[in-house]
N, C-alpha and C positions, 0 to 999 in steps of 0.2 A: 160816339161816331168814330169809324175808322178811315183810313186813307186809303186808297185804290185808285190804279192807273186805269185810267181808262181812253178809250178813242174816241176820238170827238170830232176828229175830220179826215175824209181819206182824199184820194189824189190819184189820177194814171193820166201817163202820156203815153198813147198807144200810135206809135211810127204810121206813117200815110201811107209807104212805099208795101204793097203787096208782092208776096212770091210765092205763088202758086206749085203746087205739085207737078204739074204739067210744065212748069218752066224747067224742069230735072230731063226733061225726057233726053236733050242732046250732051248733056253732060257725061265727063268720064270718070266712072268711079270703079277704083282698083281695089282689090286686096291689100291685104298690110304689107304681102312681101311684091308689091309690085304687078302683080297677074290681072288679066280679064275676069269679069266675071261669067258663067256660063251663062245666067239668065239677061235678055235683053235687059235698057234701061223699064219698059213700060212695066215689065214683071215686077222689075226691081221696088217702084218706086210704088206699085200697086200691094205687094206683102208691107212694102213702109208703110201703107196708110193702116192697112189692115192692123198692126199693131199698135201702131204710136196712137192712132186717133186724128193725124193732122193732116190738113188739107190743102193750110196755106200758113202761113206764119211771114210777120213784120218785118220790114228792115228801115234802121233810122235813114234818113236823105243826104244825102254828100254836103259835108259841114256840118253835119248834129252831131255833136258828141254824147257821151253817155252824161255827163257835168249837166248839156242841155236839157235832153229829157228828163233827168232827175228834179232839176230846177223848175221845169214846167209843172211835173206831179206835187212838187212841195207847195208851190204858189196856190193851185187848186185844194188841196190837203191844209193850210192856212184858211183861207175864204170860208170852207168850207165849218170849219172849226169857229169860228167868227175870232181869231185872236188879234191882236196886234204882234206883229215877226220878230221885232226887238224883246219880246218878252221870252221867247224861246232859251229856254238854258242850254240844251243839249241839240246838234246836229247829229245823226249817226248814218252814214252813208254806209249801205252794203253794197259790195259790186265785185269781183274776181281781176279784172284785166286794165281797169281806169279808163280815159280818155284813149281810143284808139281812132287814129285817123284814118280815112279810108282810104285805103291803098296802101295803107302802113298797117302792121301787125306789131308795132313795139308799143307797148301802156305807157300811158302819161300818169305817173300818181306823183308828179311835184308842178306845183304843191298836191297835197291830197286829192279828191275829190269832193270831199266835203268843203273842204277848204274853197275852192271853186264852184261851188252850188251858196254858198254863203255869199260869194262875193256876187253872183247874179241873180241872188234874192234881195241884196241890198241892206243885209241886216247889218247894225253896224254897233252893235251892242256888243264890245269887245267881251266879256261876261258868260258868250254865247258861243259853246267850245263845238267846234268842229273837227270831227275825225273820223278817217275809213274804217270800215270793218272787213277781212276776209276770212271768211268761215264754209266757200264754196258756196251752192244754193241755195241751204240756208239759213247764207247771211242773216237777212231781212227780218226772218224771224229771232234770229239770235240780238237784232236790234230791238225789238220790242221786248227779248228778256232782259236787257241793259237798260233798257230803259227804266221797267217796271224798278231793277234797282237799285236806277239812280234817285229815282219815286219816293221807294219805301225807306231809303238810306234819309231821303230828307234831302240830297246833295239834288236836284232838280223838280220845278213844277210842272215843265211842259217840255217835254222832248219831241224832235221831227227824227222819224225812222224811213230813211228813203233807201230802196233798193233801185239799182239801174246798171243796166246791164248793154255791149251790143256786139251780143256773140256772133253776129253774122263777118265780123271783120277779124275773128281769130280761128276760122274754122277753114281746114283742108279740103279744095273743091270736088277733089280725087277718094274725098274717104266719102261714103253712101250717108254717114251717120249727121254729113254736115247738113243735112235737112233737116234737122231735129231743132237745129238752134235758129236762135228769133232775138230781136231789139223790144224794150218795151221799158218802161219806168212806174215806181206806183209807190206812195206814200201818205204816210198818217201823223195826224199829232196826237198825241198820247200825254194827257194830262193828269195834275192829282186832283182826285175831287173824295169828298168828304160825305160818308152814306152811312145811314143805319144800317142797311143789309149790304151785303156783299155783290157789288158789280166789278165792270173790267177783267184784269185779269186775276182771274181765280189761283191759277197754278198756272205748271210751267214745267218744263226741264229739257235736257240736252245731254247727247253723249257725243262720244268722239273715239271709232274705232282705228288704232292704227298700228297692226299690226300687217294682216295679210292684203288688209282693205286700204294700204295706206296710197296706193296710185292705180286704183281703179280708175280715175280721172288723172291725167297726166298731160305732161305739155312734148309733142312728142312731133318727127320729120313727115315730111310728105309722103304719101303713097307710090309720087312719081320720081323714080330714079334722077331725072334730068335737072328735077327742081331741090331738090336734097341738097341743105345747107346749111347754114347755123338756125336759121327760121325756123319755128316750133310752131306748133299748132295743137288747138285743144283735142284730147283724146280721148278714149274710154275701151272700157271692156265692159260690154252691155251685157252680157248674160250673166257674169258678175256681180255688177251693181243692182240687176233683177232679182239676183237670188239672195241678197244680203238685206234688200229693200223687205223684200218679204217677209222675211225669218228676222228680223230686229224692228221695224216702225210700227207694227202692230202693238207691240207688246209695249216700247216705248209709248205710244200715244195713250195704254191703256195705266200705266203709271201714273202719267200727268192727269188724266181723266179722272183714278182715284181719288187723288190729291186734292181734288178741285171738290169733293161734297155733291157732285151732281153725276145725274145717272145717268145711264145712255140713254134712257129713255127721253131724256130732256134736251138731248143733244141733235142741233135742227139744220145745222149747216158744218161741214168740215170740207174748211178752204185748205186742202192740199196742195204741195209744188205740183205742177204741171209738166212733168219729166216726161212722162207714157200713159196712157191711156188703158193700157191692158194692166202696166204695171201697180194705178194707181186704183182702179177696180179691185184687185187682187187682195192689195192693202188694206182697202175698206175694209175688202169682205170679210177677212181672216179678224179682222180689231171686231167688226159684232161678233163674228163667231166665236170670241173667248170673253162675251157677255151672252151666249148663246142666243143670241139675238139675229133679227134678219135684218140687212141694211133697207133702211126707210128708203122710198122712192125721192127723188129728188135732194138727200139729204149729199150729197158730193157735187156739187157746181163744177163743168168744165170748161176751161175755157180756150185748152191747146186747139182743138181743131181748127181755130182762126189766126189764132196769135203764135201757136209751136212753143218751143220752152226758151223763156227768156230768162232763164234760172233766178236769179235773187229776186226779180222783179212778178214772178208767176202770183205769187201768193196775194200781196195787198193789192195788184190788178184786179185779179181776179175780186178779191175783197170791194174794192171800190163800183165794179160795175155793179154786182149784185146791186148794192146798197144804194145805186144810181138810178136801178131798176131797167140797165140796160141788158139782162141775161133773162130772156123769155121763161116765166114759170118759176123764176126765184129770188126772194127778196129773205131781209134780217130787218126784225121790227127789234122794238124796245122791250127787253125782259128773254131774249133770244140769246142763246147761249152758242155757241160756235167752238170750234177747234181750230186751228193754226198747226198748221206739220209739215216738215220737208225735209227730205236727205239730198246728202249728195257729196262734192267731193271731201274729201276729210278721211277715212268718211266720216261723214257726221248729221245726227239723228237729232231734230229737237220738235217740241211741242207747246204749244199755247191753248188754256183754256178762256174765252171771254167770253164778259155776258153783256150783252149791250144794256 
């Protein structure tokens, strides 16, 4: 018998507060150097939907912090698991920005956030190491290859991998792209269990470009002259991080896939971050197309058109509803092999193969 991590419980705390695309219509969104743009808002936000996918996306409620919804998803993610919380060796919190209070754009990361998801799950098994991860989007996923690990190292039996995110509090109301970002949380416990054949995670890997790629994501001034001031706000160069997405996560996911012993043909769900809709289509398509393969109908679960991109939080959300059997037409049974992928800032590129 060998060791293998595997998922045994997931988690999401999906924010109550809705924000529709049609809430954008009275808004002002400028250029980078300050200008109108020539198309009205309805045009505007009408080519956003056409590309992204999204229609409406989350925002947490005045007094939720990202700590909160993290701590919700781990609590469900626990339950679900049937474990006892003090047995937990490992916390691994992914998130970008920490506790941000609304109306404030500065992060809270002291203590951590892990460190405070620990404290309002109540675990009190000092034993039980808590700490943040930032690796941009993603994180989350880069917590579940820490975790596997700390697994196969022996140095852990049961790790919690929480991503929580609430990009809607560090975003420029003046830049068109702040519609993209969304609130949301989602988490898994990842245990060792002991199998004749090979389940959980199979393979794995992650890159980290940074050279030209290194602030495609940037924390960067307002679009509006009057409000310019030490205040930074999340940024990007989307056509960029489109065309880097392209030309490198295929071929990354097709690495890990080798790795892993199993074919495309076996391959029945791949929970991708939830960035774009066009952009995350494109991705699939190009990863079967260098198995010459055609992408299976339903084998890419979406879930931005509700939720928008909650970045570290997109992937085990997404993960959890399926498995919850809350995404109409798709489910992960037992002996189902999955992918795990997502880029972003860094930049950086990683991959997980599991098999339930």
């Amino acid at each position: 018998m060998s060791v293998y991590s595997v998922i045994t419980g997931t988690g999401s705390c999906i924010p109550t507060l809705i924000k529709k695309n049609s809430d954008f219509l009275d808004s002002t969104f400028l250029n980078e150097d300050g200008t109108s743009f020539s198309n009205d808002n309805e045009t505007i936000v009408q080519k956003f939907k056409e590309i992204t996918g999204i229609e409406e996306r989350r925002y947490a409620e005045s007094g939720v912090n990202a700590s909160d919804l993290g701590a919700a998803a781990a609590e469900k993610a626990i339950v679900k698991a049937g474990i006892d919380k003090n047995t937990i060796d490992q916390i691994i919190v992914a998130h970008n920005f920490g506790d941000v209070a609304e109306g404030s754009i500065q992060g809270d990361t002291l203590p951590s956030v892990a460190s405070k998801i620990k404290n309002k799950l109540g675990i009190q098994n000092t034993s039980c190491i808590a700490y943040d991860l930032l690796f941009g989007c993603p994180g989350w996923v880069q917590g579940v290859i820490q975790a596997e690990a700390f697994i196969k190292s022996g140095m852990a039996k049961r790790v919690l991998v929480i991503g929580t995110e609430t990009l809607s509090r560090v975003v420029d109301d003046y830049d068109r792209d702040s519609m993209i970002y969304a609130d949301g949380a989602g988490a898994v416990i990842i245990e060792a269990v002991e199998s004749d054949e090979p389940i959980g995670v199979l393979s794995h890997g992650a890159q980290t470009f940074t050279e030209e790629e290194t602030n495609y994501l940037f924390f960067g001034e307002s679009y509006k002259d009057d409000v310019k001031n030490t205040t930074r706000y999340i940024k990007m160069y989307g056509r960029k991080i489109y065309e880097f997405a392209l030309n490198n996560v295929p071929n990354a996911m097709k690495q890990v896939l080798d790795n892993s012993g199993v074919s495309i043909d076996q391959v029945k769900k791949i929970c991708i971050h939830q960035a774009n809709e066009k952009m995350d289509e494109a991705i699939v398509k190009r990863f079967f197309r260098l198995y010459k393969a055609k992408v299976p109908k339903g084998v890419m679960p979406m879930s931005i058109h509700k939720l928008g991109n909650s970045s570290v939080a997109t992937v085990p959300t997404l993960l959890d509803l399926i498995l919850e059997g809350e995404m109409e037409g798709q489910e992960i049974n037992k002996g189902d092999v999955i992918i795990l992928a997502s880029v972003g800032a860094g930049m950086n590129i990683n991959a997980v193969v599991h098999k339930f």
